[in-house]
N, C-alpha and C positions, 0 to 999 in steps of 0.2 A: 229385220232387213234380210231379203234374201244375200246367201255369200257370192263371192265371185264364181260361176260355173265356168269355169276355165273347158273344160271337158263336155259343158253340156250346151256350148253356144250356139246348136243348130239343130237342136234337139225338139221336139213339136211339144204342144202344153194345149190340149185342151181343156176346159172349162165347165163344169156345170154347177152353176148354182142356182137353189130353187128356193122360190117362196111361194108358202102353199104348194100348191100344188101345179104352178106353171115354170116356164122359164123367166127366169130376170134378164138372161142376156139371150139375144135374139140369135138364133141359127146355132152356129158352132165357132167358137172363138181360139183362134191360132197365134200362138207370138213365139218369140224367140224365150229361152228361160230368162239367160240376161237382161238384167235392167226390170224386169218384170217386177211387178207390185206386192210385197211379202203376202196382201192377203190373197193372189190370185194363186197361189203354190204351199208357204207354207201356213198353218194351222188347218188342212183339209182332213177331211174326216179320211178320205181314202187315196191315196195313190197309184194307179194305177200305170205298172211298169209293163210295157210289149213289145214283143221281139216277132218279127214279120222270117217268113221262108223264103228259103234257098228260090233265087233267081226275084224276089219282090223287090222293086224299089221300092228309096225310099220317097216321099213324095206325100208330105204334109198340104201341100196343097188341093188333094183328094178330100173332101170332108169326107168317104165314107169310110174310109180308113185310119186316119190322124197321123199318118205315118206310120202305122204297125201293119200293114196289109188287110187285105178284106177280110181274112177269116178271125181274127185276131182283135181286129174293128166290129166285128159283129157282135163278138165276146161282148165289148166295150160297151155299144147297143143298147146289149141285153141287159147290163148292168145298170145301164143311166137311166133304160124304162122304165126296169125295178125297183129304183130302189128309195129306200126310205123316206120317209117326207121330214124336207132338212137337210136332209145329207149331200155334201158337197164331195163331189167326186172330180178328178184332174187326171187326163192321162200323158204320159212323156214315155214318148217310142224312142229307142235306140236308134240313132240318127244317120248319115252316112258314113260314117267311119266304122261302121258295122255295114260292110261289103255283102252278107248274104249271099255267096257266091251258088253259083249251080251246084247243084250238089253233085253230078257226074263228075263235074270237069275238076271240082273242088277236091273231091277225094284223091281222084287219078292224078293231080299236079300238088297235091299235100297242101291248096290255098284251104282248105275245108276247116282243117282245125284253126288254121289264121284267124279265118274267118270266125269263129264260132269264138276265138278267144280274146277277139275283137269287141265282140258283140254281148260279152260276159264283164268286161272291163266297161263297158258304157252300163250296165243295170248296175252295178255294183257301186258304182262312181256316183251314181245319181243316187241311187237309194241312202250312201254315205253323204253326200252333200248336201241333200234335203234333211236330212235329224241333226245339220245344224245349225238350222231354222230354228229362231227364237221363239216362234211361233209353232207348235207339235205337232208335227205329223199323227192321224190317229193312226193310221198303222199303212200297209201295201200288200196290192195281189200283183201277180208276176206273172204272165202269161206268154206262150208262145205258140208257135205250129210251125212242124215241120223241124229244120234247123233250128227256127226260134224255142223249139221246144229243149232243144241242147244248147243253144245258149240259156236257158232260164237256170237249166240245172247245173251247168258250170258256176252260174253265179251263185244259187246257192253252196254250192262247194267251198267257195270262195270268203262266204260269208262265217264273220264269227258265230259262235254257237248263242253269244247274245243278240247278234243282232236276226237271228231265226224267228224271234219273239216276235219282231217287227213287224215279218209278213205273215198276215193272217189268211192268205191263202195261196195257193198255186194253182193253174190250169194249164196240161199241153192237151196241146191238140195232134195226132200224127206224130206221136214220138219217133222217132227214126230209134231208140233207147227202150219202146216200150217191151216190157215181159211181169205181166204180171204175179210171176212167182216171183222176183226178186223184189216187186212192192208189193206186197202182198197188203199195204194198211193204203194203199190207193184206193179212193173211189173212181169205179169206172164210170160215163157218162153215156145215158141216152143211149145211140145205138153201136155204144163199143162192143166188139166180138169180142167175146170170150169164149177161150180155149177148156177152160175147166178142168187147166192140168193140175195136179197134187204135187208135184218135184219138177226139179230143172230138167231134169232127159224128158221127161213124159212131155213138156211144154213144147208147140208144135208153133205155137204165136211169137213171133220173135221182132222186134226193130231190125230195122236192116244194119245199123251200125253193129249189132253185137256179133253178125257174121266176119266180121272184117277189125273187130278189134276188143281185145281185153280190158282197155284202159273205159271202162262205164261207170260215167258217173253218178253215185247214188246217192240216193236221198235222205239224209238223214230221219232216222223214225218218229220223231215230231213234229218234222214236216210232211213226212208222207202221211199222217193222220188230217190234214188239210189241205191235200192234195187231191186235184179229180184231174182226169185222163180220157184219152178220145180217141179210139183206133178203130174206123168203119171195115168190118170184112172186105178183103179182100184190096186194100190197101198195101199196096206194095212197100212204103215207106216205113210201117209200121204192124205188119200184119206176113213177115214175111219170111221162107219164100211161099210163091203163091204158083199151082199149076197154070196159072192163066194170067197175064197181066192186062191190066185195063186202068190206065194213070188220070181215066176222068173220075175214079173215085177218090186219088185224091186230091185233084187238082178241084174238084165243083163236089167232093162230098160233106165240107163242113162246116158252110157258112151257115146255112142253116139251122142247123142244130148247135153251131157255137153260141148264136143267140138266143135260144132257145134256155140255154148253160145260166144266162146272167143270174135268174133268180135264184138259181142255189148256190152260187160264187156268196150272193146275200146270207143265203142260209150258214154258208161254214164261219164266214164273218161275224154271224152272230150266235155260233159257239164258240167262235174264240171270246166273244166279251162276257159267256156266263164261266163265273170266277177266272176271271181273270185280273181282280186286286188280289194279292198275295197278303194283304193284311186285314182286311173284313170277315174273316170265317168264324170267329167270334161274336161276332158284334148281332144281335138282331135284328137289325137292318138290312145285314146283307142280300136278301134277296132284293129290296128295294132298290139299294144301291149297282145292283149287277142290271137290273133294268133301264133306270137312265143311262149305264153306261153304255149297254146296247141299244138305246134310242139315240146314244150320241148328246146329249146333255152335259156327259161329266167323260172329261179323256185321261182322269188320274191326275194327283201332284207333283211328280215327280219326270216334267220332261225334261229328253225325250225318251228314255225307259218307259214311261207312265203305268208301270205296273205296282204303283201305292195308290191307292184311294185318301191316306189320312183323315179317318175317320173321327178322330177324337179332335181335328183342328179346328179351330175358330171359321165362319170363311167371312172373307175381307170385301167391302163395297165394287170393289173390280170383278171379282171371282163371282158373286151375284150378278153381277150384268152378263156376264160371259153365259152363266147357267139358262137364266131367263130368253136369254137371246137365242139360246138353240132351239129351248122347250117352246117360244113361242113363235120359232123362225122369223123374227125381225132383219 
C-alpha cells in the first residue's frame, strides 16, 4: 500500500511500463501520487526524481516535461528510450510548492535560497516516503538544471549517508555550483567545457553562485563517483564570469544533449549493481548473481536497504514468481 503523501499530493507521477519491447500504457500517463495504485509507484525498478529552473513552471500537464521542465524532461526521454527491456521507470517532479523563483529577483530579494530549500524538502520527502513502500524501490536518479541543479544537491546534503546508497545516480545540468576542481570525481557530459585547471586559483570556470557565496553545497565522495554534470561554454549560469553574455545558451543549449545523457544515466546504474550485495564475494556464483541483479531480475532480500542478496536462502514459491516475472517480462 502506498503511505499517505501528505507532502506529495500534487506531485506529477509518470509511468512507464514495458513488455517486450513496446509500451503497455498508451502515451504518457499523469496522476496524482495519492490514492495511486502501490504497483504504479512502489516496487519500480527506477525512480526518477527532477527539479525544473529558475522561472519554469510547474505544469504536469505539458507531457513533454512531466512537470520537471524541458531540459530535465529530455533527461527523462533519454532514459525511457534507453532503457532496459523490463525495466519500469516512474518519474515524480517537485511540485509547486517548490516556487523555482527567477534567479535575478530571487537572489536580490533572498526568495532564492527559500526557494531552493523549498525545492530540497519535496526531493527528500518523496525519496523518504517512497522506501516505505512495501513494495522496494530498486533504487533513484535525481536530476536538475539550472536551480534544480541546487536543489538536487541540497537534498543530497540532507540525506543520511545510508540513504546515499539509494541513489544510483545524479545528473545537473547548468550547475549555478559547477567547479570542477572541487568534484573533481564528476563525470562531465557531452559538450561540457572544461577549464583544465590543476587548483582552485588556476580554475577560471566557476557557477555563478560560488561568486556571491561560501555556503556550496558539496557532494559527498560516493556520490560524486555517480554523478555526471553539464556546463556548455560560455553559459553564464555555470561557466562564469564570461567576456560576453549570450543567455540563449543557456536558455536553448541543453535540451538536446540532456537527452542524448539518458543512456549513460543507464550506464552508471548499471555500475552501481556490479557488487552491489555486500554478502556474495564469496560465493562462486557471484558474478552470476550481480548479472540478474543488473538486468533487474533480483532487487536483494533485505528491503528497502536491499544491499543482501542471501545467497545461502532457500527461495520460497512467491519469490520464484517475482524472479520469472521480470526475467520473462510477464
Amino acid at each position: 500500500m502506498v503511505p499517505a503523501y501528505s507532502t506529495l499530493a500534487r506531485v506529477a507521477v509518470v509511468l512507464f511500463l514495458f513488455a517486450g519491447t513496446g509500451w503497455t500504457v498508451p502515451g504518457v500517463a499523469l496522476a496524482d501520487l495519492d490514492g495511486v495504485d502501490s504497483d504504479t509507484v512502489c516496487g519500480s525498478d527506477i525512480v526518477f526524481l527532477g527539479a525544473r529552473g529558475s522561472g519554469q513552471p510547474y505544469d504536469p500537464a505539458e507531457a513533454s516535461d512531466y512537470g520537471m521542465g524541458p531540459r530535465v524532461g529530455a533527461l527523462f526521454d533519454g532514459m525511457a528510450a534507453s532503457r532496459p527491456v523490463g525495466t519500469t521507470l516512474v518519474a515524480v517532479a517537485a511540485d509547486e510548492d517548490y516556487p523555482a523563483v527567477d534567479l535575478a529577483v530571487g537572489i536580490s530579494t533572498g526568495q532564492y535560497e527559500e526557494s531552493v530549500s523549498q525545492g530540497a524538502d519535496e526531493i527528500v520527502s518523496s525519496l523518504r516516503q517512497l522506501e516505505e513502500c512495501e513494495s522496494a524501490v530498486g533504487g533513484y536518479v535525481l536530476a536538475g538544471y539550472s536551480q534544480g541543479s541546487d536543489v538536487i544537491r541540497r537534498a543530497i546534503e540532507r540525506l543520511d549517508p545510508a540513504e546515499h546508497d539509494r541513489v544510483h545516480a545524479v545528473v545537473l545540468l547548468a550547475d549555478p555550483w559547477f567547479h570542477p576542481y572541487l568534484d573533481p570525481d564528476v563525470q562531465l557530459l557531452g559538450d561540457s567545457h572544461e577549464s583544465g585547471c590543476s587548483d582552485e586559483e588556476a580554475c577560471d570556470q566557476n557557477g555563478v553562485l560560488n561568486a556571491f557565496s561560501n555556503d556550496r553545497p558539496a557532494l559527498p565522495a560516493d556520490v560524486q563517483l555517480r554523478t555526471m554534470s553539464m556546463c556548455i561554454e560560455g553559459d553564464i549560469v555555470c561557466d562564469f564570469p564570461q567576456p560576453t553574455l549570450d543567455p540563449e545558451v543557456h536558455v536553448n543549449g541543453y535540451q538536446p544533449v540532456a537527452g542524448d545523457a539518458g543512456p549513460l544515466v543507464w550506464d552508471v546504474i548499471a555500475t552501481r549493481g556490479s557488487g552491489r550485495f555486500v554478502d556474495v564475494g564469496g560465493s562462486v556464483f557471484a558474478g552470476d548473481i550481480e548479472k540478474v541483479a543488473a538486468a533487474g531480475v533480483t532487487r536483494g532480500c533485505n528491503p528497502p536497504v536491499n544491499d543482501r542478496y542471501c545467497p545461502g536462502d532457500y527461495v520460497t514459491r512467491g519469490q520464484m514468481a517475482a524472479f520469472l516475472s521480470r526475467a520473462l517480462e510477464l
